[in-house]
N, CA and C atoms as an extended XYZ file, in Angstrom:
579
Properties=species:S:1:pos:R:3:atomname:S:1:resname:S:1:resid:I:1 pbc="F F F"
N        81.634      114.524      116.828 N   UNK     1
C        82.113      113.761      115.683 CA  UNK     1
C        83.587      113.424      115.911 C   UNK     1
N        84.037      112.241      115.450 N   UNK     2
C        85.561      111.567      115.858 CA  UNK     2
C        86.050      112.826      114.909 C   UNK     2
N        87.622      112.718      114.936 N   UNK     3
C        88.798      112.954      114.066 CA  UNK     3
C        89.735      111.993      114.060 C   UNK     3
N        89.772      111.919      113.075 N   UNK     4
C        90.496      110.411      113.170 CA  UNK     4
C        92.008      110.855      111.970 C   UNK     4
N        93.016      110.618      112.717 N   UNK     5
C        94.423      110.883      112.099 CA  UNK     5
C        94.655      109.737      111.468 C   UNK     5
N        95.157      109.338      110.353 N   UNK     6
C        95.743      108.361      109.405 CA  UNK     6
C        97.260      108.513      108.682 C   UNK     6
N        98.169      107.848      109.091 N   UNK     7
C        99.445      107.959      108.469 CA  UNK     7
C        99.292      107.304      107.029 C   UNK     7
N        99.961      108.316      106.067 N   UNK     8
C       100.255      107.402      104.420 CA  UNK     8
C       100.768      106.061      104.737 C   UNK     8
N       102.344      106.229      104.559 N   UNK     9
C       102.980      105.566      104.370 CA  UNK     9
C       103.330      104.013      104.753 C   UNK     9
N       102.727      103.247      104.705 N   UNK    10
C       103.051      102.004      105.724 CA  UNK    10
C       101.486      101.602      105.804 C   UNK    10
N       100.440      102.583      105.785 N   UNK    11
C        98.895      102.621      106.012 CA  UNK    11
C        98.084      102.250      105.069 C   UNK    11
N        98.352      103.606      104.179 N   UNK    12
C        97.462      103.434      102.781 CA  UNK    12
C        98.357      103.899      101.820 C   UNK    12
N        99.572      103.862      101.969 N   UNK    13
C       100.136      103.801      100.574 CA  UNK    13
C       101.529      102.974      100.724 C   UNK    13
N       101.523      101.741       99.344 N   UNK    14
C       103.018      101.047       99.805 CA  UNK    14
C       104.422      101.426       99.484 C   UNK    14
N       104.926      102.297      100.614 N   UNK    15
C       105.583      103.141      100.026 CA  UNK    15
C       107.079      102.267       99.712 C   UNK    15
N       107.243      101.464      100.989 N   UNK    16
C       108.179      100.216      101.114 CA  UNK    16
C       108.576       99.747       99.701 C   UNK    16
N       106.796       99.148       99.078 N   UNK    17
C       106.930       97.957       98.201 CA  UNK    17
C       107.200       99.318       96.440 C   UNK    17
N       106.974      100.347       96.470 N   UNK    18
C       107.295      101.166       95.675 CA  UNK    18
C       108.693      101.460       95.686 C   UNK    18
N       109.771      101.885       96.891 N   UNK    19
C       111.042      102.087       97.070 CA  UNK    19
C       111.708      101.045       96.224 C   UNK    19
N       111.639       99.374       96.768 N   UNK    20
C       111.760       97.925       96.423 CA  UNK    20
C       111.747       98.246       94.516 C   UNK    20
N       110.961       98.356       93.909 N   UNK    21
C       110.818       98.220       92.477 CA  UNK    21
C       111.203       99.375       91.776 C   UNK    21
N       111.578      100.650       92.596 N   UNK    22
C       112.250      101.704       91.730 CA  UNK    22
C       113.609      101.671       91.586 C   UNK    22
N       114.075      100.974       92.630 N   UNK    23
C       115.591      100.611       93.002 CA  UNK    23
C       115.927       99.415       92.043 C   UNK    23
N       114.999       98.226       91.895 N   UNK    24
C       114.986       97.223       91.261 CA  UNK    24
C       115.130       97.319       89.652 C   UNK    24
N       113.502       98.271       89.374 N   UNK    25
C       113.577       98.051       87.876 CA  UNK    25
C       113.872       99.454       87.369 C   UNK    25
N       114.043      100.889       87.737 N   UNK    26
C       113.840      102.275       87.356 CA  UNK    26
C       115.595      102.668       87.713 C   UNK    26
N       116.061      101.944       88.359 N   UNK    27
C       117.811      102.402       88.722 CA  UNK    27
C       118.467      101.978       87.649 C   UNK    27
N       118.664      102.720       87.137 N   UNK    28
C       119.870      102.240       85.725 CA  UNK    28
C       121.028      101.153       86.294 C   UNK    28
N       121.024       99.949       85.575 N   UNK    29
C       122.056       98.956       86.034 CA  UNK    29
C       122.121       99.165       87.246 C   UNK    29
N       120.361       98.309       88.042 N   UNK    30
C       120.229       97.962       89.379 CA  UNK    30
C       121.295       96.534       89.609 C   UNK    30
N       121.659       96.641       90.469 N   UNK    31
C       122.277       95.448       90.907 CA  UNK    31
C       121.220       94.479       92.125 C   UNK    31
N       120.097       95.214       92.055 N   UNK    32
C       118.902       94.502       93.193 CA  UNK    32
C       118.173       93.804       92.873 C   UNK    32
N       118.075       93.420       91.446 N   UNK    33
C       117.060       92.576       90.619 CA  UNK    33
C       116.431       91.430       91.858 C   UNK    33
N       117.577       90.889       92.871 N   UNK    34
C       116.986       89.499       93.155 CA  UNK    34
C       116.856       90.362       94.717 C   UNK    34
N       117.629       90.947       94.976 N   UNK    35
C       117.678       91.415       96.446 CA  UNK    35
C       116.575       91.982       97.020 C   UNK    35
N       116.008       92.712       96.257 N   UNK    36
C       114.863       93.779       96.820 CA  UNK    36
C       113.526       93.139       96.125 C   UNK    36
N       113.691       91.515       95.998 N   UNK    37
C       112.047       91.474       96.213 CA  UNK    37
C       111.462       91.202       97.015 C   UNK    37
N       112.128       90.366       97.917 N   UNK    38
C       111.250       90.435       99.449 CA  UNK    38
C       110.836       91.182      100.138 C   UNK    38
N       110.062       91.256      100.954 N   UNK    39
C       108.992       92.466      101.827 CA  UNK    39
C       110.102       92.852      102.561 C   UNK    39
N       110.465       94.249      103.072 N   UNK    40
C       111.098       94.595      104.035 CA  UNK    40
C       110.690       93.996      105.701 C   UNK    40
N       111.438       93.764      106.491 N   UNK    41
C       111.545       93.080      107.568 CA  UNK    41
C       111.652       94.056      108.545 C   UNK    41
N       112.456       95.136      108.453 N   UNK    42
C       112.720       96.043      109.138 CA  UNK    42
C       112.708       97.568      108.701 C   UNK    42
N       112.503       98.483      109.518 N   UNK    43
C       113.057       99.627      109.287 CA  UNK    43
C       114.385      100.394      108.651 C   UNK    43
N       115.219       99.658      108.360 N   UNK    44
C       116.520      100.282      107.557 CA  UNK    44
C       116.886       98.813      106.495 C   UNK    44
N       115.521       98.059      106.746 N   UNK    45
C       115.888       97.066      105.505 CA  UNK    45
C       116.307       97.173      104.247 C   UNK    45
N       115.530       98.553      103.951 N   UNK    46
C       116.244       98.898      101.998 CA  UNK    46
C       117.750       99.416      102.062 C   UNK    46
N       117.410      100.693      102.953 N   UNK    47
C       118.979      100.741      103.140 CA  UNK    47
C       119.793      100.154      103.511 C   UNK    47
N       119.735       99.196      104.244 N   UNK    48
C       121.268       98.303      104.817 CA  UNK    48
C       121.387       97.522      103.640 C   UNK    48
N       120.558       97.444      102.475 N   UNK    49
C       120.750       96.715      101.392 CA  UNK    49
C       121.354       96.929      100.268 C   UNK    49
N       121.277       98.703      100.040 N   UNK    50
C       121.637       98.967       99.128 CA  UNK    50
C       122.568      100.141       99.433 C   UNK    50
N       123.293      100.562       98.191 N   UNK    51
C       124.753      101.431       98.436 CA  UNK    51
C       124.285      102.483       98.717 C   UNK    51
N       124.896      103.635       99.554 N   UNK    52
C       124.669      104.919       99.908 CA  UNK    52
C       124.424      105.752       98.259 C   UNK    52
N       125.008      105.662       97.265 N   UNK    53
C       124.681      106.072       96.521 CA  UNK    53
C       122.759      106.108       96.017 C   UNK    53
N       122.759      105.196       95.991 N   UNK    54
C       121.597      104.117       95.502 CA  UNK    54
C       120.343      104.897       96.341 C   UNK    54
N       120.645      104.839       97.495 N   UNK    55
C       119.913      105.039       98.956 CA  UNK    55
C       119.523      106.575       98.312 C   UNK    55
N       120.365      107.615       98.214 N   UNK    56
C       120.447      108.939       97.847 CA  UNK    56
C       119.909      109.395       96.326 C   UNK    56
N       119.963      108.320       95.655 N   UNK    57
C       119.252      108.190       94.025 CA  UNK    57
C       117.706      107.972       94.333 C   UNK    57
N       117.329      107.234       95.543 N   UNK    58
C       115.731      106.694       95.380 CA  UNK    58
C       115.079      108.339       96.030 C   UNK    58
N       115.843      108.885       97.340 N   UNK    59
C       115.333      110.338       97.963 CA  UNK    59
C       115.990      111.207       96.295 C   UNK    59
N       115.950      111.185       96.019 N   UNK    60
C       115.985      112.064       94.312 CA  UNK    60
C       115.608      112.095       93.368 C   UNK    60
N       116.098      111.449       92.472 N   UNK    61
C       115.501      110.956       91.105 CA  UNK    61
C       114.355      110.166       91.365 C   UNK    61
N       114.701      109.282       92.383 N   UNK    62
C       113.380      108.448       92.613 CA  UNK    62
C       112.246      109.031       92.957 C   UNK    62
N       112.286      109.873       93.720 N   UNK    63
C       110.944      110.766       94.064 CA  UNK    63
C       110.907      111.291       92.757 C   UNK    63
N       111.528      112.360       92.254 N   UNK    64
C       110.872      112.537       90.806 CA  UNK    64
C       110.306      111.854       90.056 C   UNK    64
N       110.678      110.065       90.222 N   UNK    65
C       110.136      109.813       89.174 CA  UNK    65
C       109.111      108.772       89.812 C   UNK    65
N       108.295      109.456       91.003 N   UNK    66
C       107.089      108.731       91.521 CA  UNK    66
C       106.925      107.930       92.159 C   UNK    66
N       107.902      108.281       93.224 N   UNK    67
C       107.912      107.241       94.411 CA  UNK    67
C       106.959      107.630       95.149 C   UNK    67
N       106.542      108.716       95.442 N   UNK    68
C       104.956      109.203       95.884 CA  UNK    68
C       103.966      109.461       95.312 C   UNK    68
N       104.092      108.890       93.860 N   UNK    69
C       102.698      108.787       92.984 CA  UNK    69
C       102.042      107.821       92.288 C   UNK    69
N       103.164      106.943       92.058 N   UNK    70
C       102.786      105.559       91.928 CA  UNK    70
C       102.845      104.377       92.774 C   UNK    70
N       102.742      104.646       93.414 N   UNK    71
C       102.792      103.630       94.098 CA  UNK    71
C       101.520      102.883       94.474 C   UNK    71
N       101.238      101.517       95.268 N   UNK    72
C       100.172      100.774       95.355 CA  UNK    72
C        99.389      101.280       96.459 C   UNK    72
N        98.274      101.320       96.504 N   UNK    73
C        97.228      101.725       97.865 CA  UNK    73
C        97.642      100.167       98.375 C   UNK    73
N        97.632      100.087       99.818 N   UNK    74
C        97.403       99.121      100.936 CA  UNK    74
C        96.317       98.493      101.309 C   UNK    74
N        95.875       97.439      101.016 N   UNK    75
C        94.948       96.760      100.919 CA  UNK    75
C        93.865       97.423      101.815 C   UNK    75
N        92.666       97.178      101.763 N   UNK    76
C        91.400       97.579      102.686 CA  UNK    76
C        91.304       99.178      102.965 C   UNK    76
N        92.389      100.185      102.063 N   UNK    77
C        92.893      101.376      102.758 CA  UNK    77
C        91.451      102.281      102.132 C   UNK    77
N        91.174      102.124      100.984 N   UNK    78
C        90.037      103.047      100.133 CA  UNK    78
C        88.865      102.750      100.756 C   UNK    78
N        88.390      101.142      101.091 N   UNK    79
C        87.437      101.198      101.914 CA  UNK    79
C        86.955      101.618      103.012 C   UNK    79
N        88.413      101.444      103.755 N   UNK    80
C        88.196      101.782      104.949 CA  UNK    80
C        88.133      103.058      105.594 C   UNK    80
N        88.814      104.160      104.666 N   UNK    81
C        88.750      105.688      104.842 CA  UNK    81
C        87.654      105.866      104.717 C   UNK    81
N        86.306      105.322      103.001 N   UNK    82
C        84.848      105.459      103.436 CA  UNK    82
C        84.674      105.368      104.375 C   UNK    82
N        84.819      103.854      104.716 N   UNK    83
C        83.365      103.832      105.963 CA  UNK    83
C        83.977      104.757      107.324 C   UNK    83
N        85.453      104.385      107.436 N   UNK    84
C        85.556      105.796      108.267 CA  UNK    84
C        84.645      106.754      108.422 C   UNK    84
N        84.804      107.365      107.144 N   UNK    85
C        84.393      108.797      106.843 CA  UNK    85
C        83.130      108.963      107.056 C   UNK    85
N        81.943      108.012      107.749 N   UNK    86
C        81.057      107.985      108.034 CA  UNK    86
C        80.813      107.990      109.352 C   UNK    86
N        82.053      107.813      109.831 N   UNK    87
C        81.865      107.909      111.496 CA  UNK    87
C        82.363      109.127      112.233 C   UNK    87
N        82.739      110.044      111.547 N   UNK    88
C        84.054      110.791      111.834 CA  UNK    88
C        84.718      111.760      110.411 C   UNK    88
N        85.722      112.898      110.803 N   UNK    89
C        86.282      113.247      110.044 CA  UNK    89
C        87.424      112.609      109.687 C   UNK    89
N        88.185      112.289      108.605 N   UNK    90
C        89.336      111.388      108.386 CA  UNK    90
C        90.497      112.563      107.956 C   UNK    90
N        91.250      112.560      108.538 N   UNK    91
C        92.368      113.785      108.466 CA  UNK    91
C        93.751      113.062      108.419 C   UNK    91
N        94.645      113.128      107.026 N   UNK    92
C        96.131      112.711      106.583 CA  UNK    92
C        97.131      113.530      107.581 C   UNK    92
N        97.704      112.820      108.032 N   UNK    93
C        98.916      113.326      108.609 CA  UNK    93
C       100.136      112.540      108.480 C   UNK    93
N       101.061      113.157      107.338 N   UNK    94
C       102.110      112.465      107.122 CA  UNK    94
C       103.489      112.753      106.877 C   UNK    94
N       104.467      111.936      106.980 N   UNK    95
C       105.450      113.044      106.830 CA  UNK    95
C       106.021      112.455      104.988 C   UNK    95
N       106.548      113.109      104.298 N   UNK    96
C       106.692      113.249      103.644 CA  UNK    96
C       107.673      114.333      102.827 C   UNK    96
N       108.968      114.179      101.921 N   UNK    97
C       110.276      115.381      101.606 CA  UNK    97
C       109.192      116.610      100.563 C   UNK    97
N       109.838      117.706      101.034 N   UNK    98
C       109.159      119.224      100.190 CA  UNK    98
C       108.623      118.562       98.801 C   UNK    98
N       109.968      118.576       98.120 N   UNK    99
C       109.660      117.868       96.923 CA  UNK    99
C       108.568      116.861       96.373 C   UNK    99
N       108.063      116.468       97.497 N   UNK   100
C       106.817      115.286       97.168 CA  UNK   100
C       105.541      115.806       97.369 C   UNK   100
N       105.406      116.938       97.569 N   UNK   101
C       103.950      117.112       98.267 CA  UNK   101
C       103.328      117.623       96.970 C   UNK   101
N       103.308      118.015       95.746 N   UNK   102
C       102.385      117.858       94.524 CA  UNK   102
C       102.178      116.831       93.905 C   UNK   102
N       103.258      115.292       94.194 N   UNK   103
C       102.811      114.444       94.393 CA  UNK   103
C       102.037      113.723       94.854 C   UNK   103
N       101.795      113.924       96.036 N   UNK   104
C       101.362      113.439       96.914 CA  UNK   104
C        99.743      113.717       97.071 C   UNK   104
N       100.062      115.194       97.037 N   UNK   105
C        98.358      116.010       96.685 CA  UNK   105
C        97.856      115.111       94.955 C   UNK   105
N        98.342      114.928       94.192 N   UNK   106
C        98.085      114.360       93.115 CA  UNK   106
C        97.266      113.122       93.304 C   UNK   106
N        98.115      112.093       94.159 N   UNK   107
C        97.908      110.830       94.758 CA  UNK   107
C        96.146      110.891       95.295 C   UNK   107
N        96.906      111.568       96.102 N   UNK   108
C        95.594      111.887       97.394 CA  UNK   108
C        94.350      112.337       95.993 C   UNK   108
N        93.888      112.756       95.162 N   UNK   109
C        93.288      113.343       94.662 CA  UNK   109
C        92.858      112.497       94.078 C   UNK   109
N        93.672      111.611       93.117 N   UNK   110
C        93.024      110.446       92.233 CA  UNK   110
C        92.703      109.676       92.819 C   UNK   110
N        92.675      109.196       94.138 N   UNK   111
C        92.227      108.349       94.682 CA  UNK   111
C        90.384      108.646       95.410 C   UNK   111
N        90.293      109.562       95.403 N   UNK   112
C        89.180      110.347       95.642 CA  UNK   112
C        88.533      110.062       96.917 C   UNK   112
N        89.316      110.006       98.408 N   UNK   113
C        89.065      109.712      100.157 CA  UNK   113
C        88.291      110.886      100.061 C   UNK   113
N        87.366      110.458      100.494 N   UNK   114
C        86.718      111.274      101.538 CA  UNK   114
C        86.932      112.009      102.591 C   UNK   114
N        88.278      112.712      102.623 N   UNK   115
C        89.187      113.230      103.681 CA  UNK   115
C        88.493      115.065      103.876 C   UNK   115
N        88.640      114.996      105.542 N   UNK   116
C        88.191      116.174      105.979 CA  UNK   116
C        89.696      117.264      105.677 C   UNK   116
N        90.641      116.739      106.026 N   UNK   117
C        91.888      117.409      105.875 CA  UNK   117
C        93.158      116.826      105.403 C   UNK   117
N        94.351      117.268      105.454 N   UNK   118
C        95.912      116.791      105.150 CA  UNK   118
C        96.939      117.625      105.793 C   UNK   118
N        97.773      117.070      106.229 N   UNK   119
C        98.747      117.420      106.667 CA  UNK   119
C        99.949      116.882      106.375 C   UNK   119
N       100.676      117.606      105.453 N   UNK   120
C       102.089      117.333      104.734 CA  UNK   120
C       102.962      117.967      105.844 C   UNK   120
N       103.964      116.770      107.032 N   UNK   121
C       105.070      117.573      107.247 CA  UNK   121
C       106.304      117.357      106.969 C   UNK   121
N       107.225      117.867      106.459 N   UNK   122
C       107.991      117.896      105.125 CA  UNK   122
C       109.510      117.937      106.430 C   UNK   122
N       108.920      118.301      107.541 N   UNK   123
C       110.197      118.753      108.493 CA  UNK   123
C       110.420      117.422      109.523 C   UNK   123
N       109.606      116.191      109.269 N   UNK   124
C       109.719      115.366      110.197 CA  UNK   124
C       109.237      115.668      111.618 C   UNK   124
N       108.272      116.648      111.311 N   UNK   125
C       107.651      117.283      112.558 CA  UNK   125
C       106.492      116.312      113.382 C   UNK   125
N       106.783      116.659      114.720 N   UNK   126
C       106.081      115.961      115.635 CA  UNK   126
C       104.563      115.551      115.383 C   UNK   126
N       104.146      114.320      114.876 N   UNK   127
C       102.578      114.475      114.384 CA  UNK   127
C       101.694      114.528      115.916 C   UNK   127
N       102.419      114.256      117.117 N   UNK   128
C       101.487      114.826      118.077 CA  UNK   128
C       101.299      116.469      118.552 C   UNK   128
N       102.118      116.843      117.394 N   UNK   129
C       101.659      118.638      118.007 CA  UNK   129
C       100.890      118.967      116.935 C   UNK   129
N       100.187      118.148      115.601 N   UNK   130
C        99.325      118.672      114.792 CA  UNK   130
C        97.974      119.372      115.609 C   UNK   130
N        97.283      120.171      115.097 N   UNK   131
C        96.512      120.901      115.824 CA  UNK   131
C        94.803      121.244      114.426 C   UNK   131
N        93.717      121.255      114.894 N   UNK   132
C        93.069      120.270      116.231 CA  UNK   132
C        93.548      119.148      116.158 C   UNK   132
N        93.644      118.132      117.113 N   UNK   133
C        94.324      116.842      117.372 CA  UNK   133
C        93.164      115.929      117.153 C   UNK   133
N        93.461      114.988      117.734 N   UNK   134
C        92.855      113.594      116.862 CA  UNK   134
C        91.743      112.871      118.394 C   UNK   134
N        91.256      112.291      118.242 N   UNK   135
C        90.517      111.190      118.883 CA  UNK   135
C        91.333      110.035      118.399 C   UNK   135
N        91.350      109.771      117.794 N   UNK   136
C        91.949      108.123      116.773 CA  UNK   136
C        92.852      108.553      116.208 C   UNK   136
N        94.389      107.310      116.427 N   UNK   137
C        95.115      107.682      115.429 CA  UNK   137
C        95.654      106.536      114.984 C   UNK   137
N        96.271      106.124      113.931 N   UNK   138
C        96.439      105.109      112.788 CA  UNK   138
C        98.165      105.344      112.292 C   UNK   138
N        99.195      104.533      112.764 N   UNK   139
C       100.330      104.855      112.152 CA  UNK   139
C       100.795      103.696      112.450 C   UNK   139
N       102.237      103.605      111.101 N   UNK   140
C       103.321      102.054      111.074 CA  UNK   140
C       104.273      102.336      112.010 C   UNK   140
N       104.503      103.485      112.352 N   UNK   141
C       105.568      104.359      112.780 CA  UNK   141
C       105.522      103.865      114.597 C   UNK   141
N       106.389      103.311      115.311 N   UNK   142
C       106.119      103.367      116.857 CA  UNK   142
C       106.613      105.010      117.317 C   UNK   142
N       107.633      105.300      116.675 N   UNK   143
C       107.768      106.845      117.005 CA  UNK   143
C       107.007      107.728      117.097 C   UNK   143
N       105.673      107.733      116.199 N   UNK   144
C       104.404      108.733      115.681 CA  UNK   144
C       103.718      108.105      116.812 C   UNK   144
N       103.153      107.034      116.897 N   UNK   145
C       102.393      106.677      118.186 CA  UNK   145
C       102.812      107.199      119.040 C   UNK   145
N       104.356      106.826      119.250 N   UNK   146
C       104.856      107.493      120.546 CA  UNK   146
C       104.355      109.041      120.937 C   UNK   146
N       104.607      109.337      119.932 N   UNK   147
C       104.411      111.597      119.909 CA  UNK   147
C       103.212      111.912      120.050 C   UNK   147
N       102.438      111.016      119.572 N   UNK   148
C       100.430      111.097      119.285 CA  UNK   148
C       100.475      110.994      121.010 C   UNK   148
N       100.552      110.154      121.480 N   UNK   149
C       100.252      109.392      123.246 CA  UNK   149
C       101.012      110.681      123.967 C   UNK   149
N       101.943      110.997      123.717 N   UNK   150
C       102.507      112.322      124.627 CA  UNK   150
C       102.103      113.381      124.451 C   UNK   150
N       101.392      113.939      123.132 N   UNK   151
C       101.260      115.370      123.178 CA  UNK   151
C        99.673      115.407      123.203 C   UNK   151
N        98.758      114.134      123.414 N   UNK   152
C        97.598      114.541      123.181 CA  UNK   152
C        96.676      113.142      124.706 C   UNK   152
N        95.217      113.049      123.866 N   UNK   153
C        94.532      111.908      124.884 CA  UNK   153
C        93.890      110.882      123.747 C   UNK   153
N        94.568      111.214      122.602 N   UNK   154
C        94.081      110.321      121.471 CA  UNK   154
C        94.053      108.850      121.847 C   UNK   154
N        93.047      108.300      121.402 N   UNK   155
C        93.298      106.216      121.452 CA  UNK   155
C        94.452      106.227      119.759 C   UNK   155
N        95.316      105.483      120.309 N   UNK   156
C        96.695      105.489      119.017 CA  UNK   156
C        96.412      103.972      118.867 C   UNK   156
N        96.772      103.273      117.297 N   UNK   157
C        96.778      102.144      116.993 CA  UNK   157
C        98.062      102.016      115.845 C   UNK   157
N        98.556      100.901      116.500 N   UNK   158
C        99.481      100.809      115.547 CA  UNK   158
C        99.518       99.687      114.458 C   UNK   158
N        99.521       99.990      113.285 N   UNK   159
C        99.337       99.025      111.892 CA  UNK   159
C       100.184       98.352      112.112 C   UNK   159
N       100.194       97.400      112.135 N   UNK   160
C       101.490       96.162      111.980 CA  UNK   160
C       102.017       95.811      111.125 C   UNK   160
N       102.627       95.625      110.330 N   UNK   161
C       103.509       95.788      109.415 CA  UNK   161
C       104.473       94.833      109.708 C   UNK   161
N       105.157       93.976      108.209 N   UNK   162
C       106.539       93.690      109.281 CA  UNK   162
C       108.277       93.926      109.272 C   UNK   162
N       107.486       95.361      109.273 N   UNK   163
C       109.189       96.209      109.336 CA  UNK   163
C       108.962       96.539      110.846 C   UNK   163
N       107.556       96.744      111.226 N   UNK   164
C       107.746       96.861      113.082 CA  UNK   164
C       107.166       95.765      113.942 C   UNK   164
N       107.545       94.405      113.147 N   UNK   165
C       106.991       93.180      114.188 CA  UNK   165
C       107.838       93.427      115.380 C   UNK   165
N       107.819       93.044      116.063 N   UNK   166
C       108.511       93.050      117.514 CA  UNK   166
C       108.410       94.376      118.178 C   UNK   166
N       108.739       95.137      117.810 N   UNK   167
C       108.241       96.153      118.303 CA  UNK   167
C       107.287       96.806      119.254 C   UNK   167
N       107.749       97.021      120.581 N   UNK   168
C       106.668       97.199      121.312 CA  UNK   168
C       106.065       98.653      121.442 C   UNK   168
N       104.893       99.187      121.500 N   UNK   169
C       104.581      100.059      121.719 CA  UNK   169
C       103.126      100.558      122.645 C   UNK   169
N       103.075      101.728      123.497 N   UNK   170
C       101.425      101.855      124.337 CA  UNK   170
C       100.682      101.951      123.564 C   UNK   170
N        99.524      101.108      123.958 N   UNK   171
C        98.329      101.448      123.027 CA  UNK   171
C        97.866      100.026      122.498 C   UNK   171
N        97.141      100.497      121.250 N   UNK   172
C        96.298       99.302      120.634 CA  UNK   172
C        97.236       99.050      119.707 C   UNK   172
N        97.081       98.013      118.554 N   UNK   173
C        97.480       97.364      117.855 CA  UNK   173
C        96.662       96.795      116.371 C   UNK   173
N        96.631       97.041      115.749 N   UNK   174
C        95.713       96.755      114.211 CA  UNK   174
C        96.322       95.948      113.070 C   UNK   174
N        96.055       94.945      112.605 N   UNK   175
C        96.755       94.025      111.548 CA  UNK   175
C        96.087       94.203      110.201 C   UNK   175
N        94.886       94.878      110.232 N   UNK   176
C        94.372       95.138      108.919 CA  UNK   176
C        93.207       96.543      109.234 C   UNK   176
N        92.728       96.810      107.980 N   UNK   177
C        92.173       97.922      107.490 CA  UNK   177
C        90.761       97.741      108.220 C   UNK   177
N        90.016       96.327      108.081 N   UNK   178
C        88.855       96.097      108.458 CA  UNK   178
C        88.924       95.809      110.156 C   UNK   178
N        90.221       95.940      110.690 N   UNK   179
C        90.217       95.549      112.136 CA  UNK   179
C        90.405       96.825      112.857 C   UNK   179
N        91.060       97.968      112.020 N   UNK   180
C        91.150       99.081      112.744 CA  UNK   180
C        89.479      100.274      112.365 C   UNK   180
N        88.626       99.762      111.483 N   UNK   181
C        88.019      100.144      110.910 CA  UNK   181
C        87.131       99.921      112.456 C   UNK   181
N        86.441       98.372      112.190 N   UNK   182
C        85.810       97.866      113.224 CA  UNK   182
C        86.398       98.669      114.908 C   UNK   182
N        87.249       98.757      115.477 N   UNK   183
C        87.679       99.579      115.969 CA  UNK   183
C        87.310      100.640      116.917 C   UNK   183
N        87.321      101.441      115.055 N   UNK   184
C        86.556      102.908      115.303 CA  UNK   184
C        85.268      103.003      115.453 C   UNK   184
N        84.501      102.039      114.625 N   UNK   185
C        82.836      102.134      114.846 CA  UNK   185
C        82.539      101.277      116.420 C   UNK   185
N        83.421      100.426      116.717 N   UNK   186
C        82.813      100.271      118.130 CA  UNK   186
C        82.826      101.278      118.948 C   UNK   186
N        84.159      102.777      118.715 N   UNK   187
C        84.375      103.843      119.644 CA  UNK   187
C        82.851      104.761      119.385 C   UNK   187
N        82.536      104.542      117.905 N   UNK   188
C        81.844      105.749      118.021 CA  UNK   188
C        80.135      105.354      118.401 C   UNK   188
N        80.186      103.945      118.302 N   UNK   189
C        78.939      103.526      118.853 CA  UNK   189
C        78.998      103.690      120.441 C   UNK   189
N        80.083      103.886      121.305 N   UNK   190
C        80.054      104.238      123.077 CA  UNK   190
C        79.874      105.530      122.682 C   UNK   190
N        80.638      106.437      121.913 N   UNK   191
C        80.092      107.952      122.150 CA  UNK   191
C        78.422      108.177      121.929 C   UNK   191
N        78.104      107.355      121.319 N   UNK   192
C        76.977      107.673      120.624 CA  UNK   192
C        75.501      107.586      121.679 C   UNK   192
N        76.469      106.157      122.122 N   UNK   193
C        75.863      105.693      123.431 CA  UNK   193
C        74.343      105.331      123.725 C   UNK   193
């Protein structure tokens, strides 16, 4: 049976487009009303946008007040963990601050995945030394791909997103939920053989 690793953030939850509207409408006398509605472009897009203060209010107050619980699922993400979950075990591996993980377990719960496991690492810890390791893995992150491809023999795919357009990385490449989905059932139809 596959194991198949799935990153939150960037994957199946918008954590980006949640940061964007807590800063916007939940920051007391935001000054981002017009700034932070466009999609992030890059990786330090919110922050190079907004004041170090601001930046340090959303990792705080903002997490308290549900930056890891409200936020939007990622299109095709609920479906696609089903039918996953029919091919394979589907196992969360994400990183995520201390403070968020009863959030997060909250999240994960109301949403009701079909998940074999979770993995909250709170330390920015290497998701290729999670243990048992993965067959398939699913992340926005080129860094996490990166760590998945070095510490293991996993097939890694990376969600595209476009905070990591350009971005090059080894491996496969996925633009949607139903393309990395398709994917996996072609892998598990060769195992199946």
């Amino acid at each position: 049976m596959l194991r198949i690793g799935i990153d939150l953030d960037g994957c199946c939850y918008e954590w980006e487009r949640t940061a964007r509207y807590i800063l916007r409408e939940v920051l007391p006398n935001s000054p981002y009303k017009e700034v932070l509605k466009q999609e992030s472009t890059g990786w330090d897009w919110i922050q190079e946008r907004v004041l170090p203060g601001h930046w340090e209010y959303l990792w705080k107050e903002g997490v308290a007040q549900g930056l890891f619980r409200h936020g939007h699922v990622t299109t095709g993400a609920i479906q696609g963990i089903r039918e996953l979950a029919t091919l394979g075990e589907v196992i969360v591996v994400t990183h995520r601050p201390k403070q968020a993980v009863v959030d997060t377990l909250a999240w994960l719960a109301y949403q009701q995945l079909p998940l074999s496991g979770v993995h909250l690492l709170t330390n920015e810890e290497n998701k290729g030394l999670v243990r048992p390791g993965f067959d398939v893995f699913l992340d926005d992150k080129p860094k996490n791909i990166n760590d998945v491809r070095n510490n293991s023999s996993a097939l890694t795919y990376l969600m595209r997103r476009p905070w990591n357009k350009g971005i090059s990385v080894p491996g496969d490449e996925v633009h949607s939920w139903a393309e990395f989905v398709g994917k996996v059932r072609d892998l598990s139809a060769i195992q199946k053989g």
